[in-house]
N, C-alpha and C positions, 0 to 999 in steps of 0.2 A: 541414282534417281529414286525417287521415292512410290512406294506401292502404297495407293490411295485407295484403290478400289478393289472392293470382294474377288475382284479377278483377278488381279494382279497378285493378291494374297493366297488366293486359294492353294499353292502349295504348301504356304503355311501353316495353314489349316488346318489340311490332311496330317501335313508334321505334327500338328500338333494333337490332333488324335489320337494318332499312331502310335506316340508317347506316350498318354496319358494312358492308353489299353496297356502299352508294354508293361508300361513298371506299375500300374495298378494304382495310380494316383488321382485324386480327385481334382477337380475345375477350381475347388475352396482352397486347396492346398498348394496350388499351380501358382494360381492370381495370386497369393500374397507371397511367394518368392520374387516375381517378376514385375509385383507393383501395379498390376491392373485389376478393376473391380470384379467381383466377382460375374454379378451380369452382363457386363460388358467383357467377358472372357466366352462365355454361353455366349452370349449371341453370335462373338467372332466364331467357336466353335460349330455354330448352326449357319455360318455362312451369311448373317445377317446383320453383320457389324464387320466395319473396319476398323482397324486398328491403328492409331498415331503410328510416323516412322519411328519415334524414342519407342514406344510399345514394342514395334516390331525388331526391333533393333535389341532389345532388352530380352525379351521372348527367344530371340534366336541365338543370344549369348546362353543365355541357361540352359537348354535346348543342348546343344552344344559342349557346353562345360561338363552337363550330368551323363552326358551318353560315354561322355571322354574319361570322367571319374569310372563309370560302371563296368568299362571292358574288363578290370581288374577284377569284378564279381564274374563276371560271364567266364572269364578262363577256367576259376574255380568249381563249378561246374560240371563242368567237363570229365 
């Protein structure tokens, strides 16, 4: 089913927040991995835009893919 609306998204969201603090990456540098513009990634970030399901769908593969690559840095770490 498709999340259309800020609410529906809103864990998103925060996901993607939460990312973007962890690994220290910018909304400029996000957007053009994932294919979305840049103010239209700010405003989903500020909760005031929704996002296409190919967006969010795109957004949650990368999301996903980079936390999956990085556990190999995090061990290192250690």
């Amino acid at each position: 089913m498709a999340k259309t609306t800020i609410q529906d998204q809103q864990y998103l969201i925060n996901r993607t927040n939460r990312f973007m603090e962890k690994y220290g990456c910018s909304k400029k540098w996000l957007s053009s991995k994932v294919g979305i513009a840049v103010r239209n990634l700010s405003y989903f970030c500020n909760s005031r835009f929704a996002i296409t399901e190919n967006q969010y769908d795109r957004l949650t593969a990368f999301m996903d893919e980079y936390d999956r690559r990085m556990v190999g840095f995090a061990a290192l770490e250690e």
